[in-house]
Structure formats: structure tokens, C-alpha cells
N, C-alpha and C positions, 0 to 999 in steps of 0.2 A: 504494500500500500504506500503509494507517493503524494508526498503534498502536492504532485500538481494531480493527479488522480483527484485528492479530494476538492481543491479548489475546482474543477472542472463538475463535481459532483452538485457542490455550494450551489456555485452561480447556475446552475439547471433547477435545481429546489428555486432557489430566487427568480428567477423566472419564466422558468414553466415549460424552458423547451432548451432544444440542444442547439438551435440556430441563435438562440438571444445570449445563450451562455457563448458560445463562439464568439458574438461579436463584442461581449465584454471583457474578454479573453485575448481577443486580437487575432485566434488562429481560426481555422476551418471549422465548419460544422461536423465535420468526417474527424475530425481531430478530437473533437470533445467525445464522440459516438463512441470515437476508439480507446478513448480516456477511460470511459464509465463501462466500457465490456470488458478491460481486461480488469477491471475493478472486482465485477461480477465473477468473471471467469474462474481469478483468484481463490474467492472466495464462496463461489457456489451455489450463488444466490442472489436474485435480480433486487435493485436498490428502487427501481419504479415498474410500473404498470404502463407499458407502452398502448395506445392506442387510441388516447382521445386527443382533445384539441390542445389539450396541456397535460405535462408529467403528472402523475402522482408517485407520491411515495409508498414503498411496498412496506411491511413491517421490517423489514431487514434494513430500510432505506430512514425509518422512521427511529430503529436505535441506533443508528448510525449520524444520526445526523449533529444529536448536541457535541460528540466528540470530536465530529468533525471540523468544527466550529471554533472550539476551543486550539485543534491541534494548528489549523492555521492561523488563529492570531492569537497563540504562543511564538507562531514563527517569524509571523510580523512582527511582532513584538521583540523577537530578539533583532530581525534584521533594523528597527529601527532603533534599538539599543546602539547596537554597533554604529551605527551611522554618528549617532549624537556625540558618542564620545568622541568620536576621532574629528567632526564639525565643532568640540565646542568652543566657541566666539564671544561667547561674551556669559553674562545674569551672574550669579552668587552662590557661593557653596557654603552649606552654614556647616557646621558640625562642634558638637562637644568634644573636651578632652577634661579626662580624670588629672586632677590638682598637679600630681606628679608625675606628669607625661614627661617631663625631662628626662628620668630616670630611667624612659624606658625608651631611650633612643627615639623621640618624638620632636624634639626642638626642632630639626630642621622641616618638619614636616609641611609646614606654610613656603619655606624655598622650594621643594622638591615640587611640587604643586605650581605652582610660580613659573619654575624652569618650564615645564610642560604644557602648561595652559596660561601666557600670562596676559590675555583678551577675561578673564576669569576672577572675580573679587571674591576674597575669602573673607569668612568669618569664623574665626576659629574662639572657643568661647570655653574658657577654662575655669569649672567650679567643679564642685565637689560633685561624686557623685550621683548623690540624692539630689541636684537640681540639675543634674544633667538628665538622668531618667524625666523628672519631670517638665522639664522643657522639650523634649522629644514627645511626651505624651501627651505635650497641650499642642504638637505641632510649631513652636517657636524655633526651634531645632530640627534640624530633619534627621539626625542621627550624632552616635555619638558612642565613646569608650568610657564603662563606667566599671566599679567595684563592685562584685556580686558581697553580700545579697542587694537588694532592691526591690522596691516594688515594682512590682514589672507586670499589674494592671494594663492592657492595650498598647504590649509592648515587646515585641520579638528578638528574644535574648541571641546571642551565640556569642558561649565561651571563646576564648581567645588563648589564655597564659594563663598560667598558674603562680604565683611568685610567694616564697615562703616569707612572714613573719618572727621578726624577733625580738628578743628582748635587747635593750640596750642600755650598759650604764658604765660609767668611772671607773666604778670600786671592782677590780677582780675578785672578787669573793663573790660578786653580785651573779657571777655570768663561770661562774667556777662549773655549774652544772645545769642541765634544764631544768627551766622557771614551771613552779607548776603551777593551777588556779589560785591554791590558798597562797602560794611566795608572793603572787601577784600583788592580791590582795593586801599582804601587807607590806606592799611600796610605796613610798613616797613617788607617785606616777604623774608627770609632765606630760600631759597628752596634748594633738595638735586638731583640728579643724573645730577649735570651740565655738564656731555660728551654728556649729551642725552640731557638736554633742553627740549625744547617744544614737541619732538616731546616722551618724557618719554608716558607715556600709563595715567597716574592719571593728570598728565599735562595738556596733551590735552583734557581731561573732562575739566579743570578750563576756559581753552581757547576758550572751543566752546562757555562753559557759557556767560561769561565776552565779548565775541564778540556781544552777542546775547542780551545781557545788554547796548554794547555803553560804559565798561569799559577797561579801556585798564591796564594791570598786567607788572609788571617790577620789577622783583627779586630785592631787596639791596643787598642782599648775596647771592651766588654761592657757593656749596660746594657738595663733594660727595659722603657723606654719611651721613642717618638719622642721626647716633650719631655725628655726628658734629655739623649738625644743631642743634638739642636737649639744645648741648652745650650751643651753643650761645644763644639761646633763655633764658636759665637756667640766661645767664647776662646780659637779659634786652635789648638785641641787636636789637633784632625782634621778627619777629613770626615766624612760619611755618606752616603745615599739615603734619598730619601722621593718620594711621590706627591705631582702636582702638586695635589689636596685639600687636603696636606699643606700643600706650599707656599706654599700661596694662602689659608691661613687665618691667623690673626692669634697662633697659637700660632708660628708660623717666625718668628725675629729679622730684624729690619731688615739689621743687619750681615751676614747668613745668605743668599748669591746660591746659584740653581740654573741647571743648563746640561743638556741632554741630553744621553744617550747617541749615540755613532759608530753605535752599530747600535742602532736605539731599543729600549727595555725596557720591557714593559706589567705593569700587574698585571689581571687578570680577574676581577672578583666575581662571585661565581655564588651561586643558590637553591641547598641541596643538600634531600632528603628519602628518605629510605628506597628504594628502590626496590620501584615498583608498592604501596607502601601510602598509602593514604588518612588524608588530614590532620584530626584532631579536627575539629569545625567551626571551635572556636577558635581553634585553632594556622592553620586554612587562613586563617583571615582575616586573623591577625597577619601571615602569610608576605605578605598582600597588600598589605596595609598597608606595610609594609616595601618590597616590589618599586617598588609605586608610588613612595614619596618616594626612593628611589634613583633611579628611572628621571628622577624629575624634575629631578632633579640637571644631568641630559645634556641 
């Protein structure tokens, strides 16, 4: 079964004969004839009822027909995928990124974009994210890289990277071994995105835990951003958590050891987009652009 097969089948349902399907077609009447027989032949079984002044559909012609429908404009639909990317000239690409996209090989991601499309205005829109989820959800966003969990209400997830969580502090005694819920518990802990709080995305992992332990977690210090906390930690202040990104970049002080968790602790980046809607061509390319150099991260 070929797509011109069934396009040949289409335009005969929509019209009612094999000469009107021809000439919306462009080819012969003999053409389409020959089209919809070896369709039949194939398959064993006639798709109309030849004989009156217009086609009808047979019952084989009648379940065949919504998939028929669908299967060519999936195909249009790719073919004018492809067209737009490689046309695109100009409009706007919005997209989210999770707070610490530096960390994960994301800075340059506005040049790379740039280089390839630079008829193309970006909007790259960096919060936390719980308002990156919901800026995608209210549609102010067309897509975007967030911190699983989430709520992810009319909102179509895919994982990305996995990146592990750790404990971070000064004192070698601190990070001598893994941190378990109750050690946590009682740290003096420098946590970072305090607009968001608890309800931050790595947050609420510590929260379900420590519920689920009978520990109850209460920041010393509030601040809102990783290198702050880092700071402080570097003087003895506290602790904190950060990903091993984090870690491992040259924003972490020297003085600043990490150790994992007793029960390991991940953070999950994920693609998020609209559920079942379709990406500007723009924004679909930035989403890829972006998957890619995260994935190449791993």
C-alpha cells in the first residue's frame, strides 16, 4: 500500500469518480483506475461499488478510509515539517531552561541557534522549574527543560539525563560517609531557589523522603542561587546539595567536598511541551538543539 495509492483513493471518495480524482491529481484517468486496482488486487477486496453515476464506498473502502486520511496528512505533515525548518526566515522561538543550564553544557545554546538560523529571534527564558512547567502549560512558553518531579497536568514529559545529587560541605567529617535522611536532618542546610521553596522540583524529593522518615528539614539559610550557597558553605556556614554538574564545574570551591546520599538522590531533566501540540518550526528546532547538547553531556 503506497501513499500515492491512497491519495489516489482520497480524492475519488472526495469526488465521486476517477476522472475528477485525475484531474486533481494532475495524471490520467487510467492512472488513478490503475492506482485503486492494484490497491484492491493487493488486498483482495474492492474499496467501491463500480456502476452508478458516482463511486460508492464498499465496506472495505469505508474502514479504510479514516486511516487513510490520517496516513496522508501524517505525511504532509512531515513533508511540511521538513520544508519549514530548513525555510526558517524569520518569527520567534521561545523556550524554557532549568536555573542551571550552564552546568549542563547549555550556555552556548542561544549562539548555536544564532549561527544556524540568524533571520530567527530567540527567547530563551531561564526560571526555575516549577514556572517553567507552568509557563508551557499556560502556553506562554512553547517548550522547555525542567526538573522532574513536576506537575505535569496538560503537559508531555520526556526524560532527558539523569544527574546524581549530593551532599556538600567544608568540614571533612561532614562528607566522611553517605548522608542519610536523619544526618540531613540535622544540618545546619543552606538551601538555594528560596522564591520557590518546597515546592523547587529536587526539594520536594528531600520532602517526600524526610516525611517518610519522621524527619522534619528546616533551611538555616535561604538564598537564590547555587553560587551563593556554595559561598557560604566554602565559610563553614552550612551545608547544602547540588548536582554532581554542579560539583564538577569550577563554580564549586576547592574547600567545598561532596559525598552521596545513603539512599542515592537523582535529579531528572526532562523536554516538557504542551500536550499533543505541535512545536513552531522554530521553537521545534531550539527544543533540539537543546536535547542534543544535553544529551551530549552523558
Amino acid at each position: 500500500m503506497t501513499l500515492k495509492q491512497l491519495r489516489a483513493f482520497l480524492e475519488a471518495v472526495r469526488t465521486g469518480s476517477f476522472t475528477a480524482a485525475a484531474a486533481r491529481m494532475d495524471i490520467t484517468q487510467a492512472s488513478v483506475s490503475e492506482l485503486i486496482r492494484k490497491l484492491e488486487d493487493e488486498h483482495g477486496t474492492p474499496v467501491f461499488s463500480r456502476g452508478g453515476r458516482r463511486l460508492v464506498l464498499t465496506a472495505a473502502g469505508s474502514a479504510l478510509l479514516p486511516f487513510a486520511e490520517r496516513a496522508v496528512a501524517a505525511a504532509d505533515g512531515a513533508e511540511q515539517a521538513l520544508r519549514s525548518v530548513r525555510s526558517l526566515r524569520g518569527g520567534v522561538a521561545t523556550f524554557g531552561l532549568l536555573r542551571n543550564a550552564a552546568y549542563y553544557l547549555l550556555s552556548d545554546l542561544a549562539e548555536q541557534f544564532h549561527d544556524n538560523y540568524p533571520e530567527v529571534r530567540i527567547r530563551l527564558i531561564g526560571l526555575n522549574s516549577v514556572e517553567v512547567a507552568s509557563a508551557v502549560a499556560a502556553g506562554t512558553v512553547e517548550a522547555g527543560l525542567v526538573v522532574l518531579p513536576i506537575d505535569d497536568e496538560g503537559l508531555d514529559v520526556t526524560p532527558l539525563l539523569r544527574d546524581e545529587v549530593r551532599y556538600a560541605s567544608a568540614d571533612p567529617a561532614r562528607v566522611a560517609e553517605p548522608v542519610t535522611t536523619a544526618g540531613l536532618g540535622r544540618s545546619r542546610l543552606i538551601l538555594y531557589d528560596a522564591h520557590y521553596g518546597w515546592a523547587d522540583p529536587t526539594r520536594r524529593q528531600l520532602a517526600e523522603r524526610a516525611q517518610v522518615a519522621g524527619v522534619k528539614l528546616e533551611p538555616w539559610i535561604e538564598v537564590e542561587h547555587v553560587e551563593s550557597a556554595l559561598a557560604l558553605v566554602a565559610r563553614g556556614i552550612g551545608d547544602t546539595i547540588v548536582s554532581r554538574a554542579v560539583a564538577e564545574s569550577s563554580v564549586c570551591p576547592p574547600s567545598v567536598h561532596t559525598v552521596e546520599f545513603a539512599e542515592p538522590l537523582h535529579e531528572t531533566i526532562a523536554l516538557v511541551s504542551r500536550e499533543g501540540e505541535v512545536l513552531s518550526p522554530a521553537s521545534r528546532e531550539l527544543a533540539r538543539l537543546a536535547q542534543r547538547m544535553l544529551l551530549s553531556r552523558s
